[in-house]
N, C-alpha and C positions, 0 to 999 in steps of 0.2 A: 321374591326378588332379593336375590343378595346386598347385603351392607357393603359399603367401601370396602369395608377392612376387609372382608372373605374376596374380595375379585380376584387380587394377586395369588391366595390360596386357591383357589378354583381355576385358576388358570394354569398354574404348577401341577397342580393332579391333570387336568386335562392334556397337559405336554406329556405327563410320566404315561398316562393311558396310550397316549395316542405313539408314543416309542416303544411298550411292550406290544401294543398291537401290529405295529408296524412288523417289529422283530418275530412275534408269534407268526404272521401270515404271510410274511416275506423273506426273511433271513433264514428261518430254521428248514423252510421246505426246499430252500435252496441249495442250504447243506447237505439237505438228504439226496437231494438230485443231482450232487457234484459227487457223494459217495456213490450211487449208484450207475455215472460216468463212467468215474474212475474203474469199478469193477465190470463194467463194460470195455472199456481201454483193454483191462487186465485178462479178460477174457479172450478178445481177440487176437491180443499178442500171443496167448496162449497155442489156441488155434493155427496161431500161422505158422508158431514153432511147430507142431506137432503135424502140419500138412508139409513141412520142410522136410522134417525127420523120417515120416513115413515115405514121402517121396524118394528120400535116398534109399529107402531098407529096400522100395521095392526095386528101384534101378540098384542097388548090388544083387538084389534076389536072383530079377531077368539077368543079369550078367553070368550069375552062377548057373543060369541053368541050361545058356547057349554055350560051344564050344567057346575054346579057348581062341583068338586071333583080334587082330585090332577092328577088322571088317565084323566083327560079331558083338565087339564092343560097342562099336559105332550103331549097331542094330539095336542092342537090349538099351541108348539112350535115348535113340528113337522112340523105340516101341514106350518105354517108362514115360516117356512126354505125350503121348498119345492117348497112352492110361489114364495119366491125368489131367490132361484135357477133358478126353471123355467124363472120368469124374467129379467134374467141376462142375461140366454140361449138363449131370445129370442131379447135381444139387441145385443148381441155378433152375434148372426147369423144377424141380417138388420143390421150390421156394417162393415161386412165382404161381404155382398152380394154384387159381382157386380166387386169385386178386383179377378184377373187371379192369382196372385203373393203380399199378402199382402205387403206392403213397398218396393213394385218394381218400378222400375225410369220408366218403362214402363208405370204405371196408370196415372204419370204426365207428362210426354213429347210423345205424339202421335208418332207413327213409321211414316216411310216416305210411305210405303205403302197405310197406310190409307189415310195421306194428297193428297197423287197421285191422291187416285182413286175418290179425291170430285173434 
């Protein structure tokens, strides 16, 4: 059993303990998870520029390679929108292939079922 005089000391170490712990198991993995946000953010901005960009090269491509007239203009933005519909369509389907339950806890944590039966 502690003396008087040690309480005020044991209570001060136990504040400093329980604010490095706090900070070790709370603050720091938080950091890490707002960095790995952020390069998430940074990512997808990327992505969008670069389905922007490529969207355009391929609507000048098709342009370039129907004659010349407005009616053929009007056709290679069509057809460029249509392309990329379609390629959207067909990342969105192999991005969903394979999930029961899109953002089901189930595609990440195995049932016990399954674990049993290995």
């Amino acid at each position: 059993m502690p003396s008087v005089q040690e309480i005020p000391e044991l209570i001060t170490e136990s504040l400093d303990l329980s604010k490095q712990y706090l900070k070790q198991e709370t603050v720091e993995p938080a950091k890490r998870l707002g960095k790995a946000a952020g390069l998430g953010v940074a990512a997808a901005m990327l992505f969008g520029m670069a389905t922007f960009l490529g969207g355009v090269a391929v609507n000048r491509w098709i342009i370039r390679l129907l004659p010349d007239g407005r009616a053929w203009s009007g056709l290679a933005y069509v057809l460029s929108a249509v392309l990329l519909v379609a390629i959207a369509g067909i990342v969105i389907y192999l991005g969903k292939r394979g999930y029961e339950n899109p953002g089901s806890i189930k595609d990440v944590i195995p049932s016990r079922a399954a674990a049993d039966e290995e």
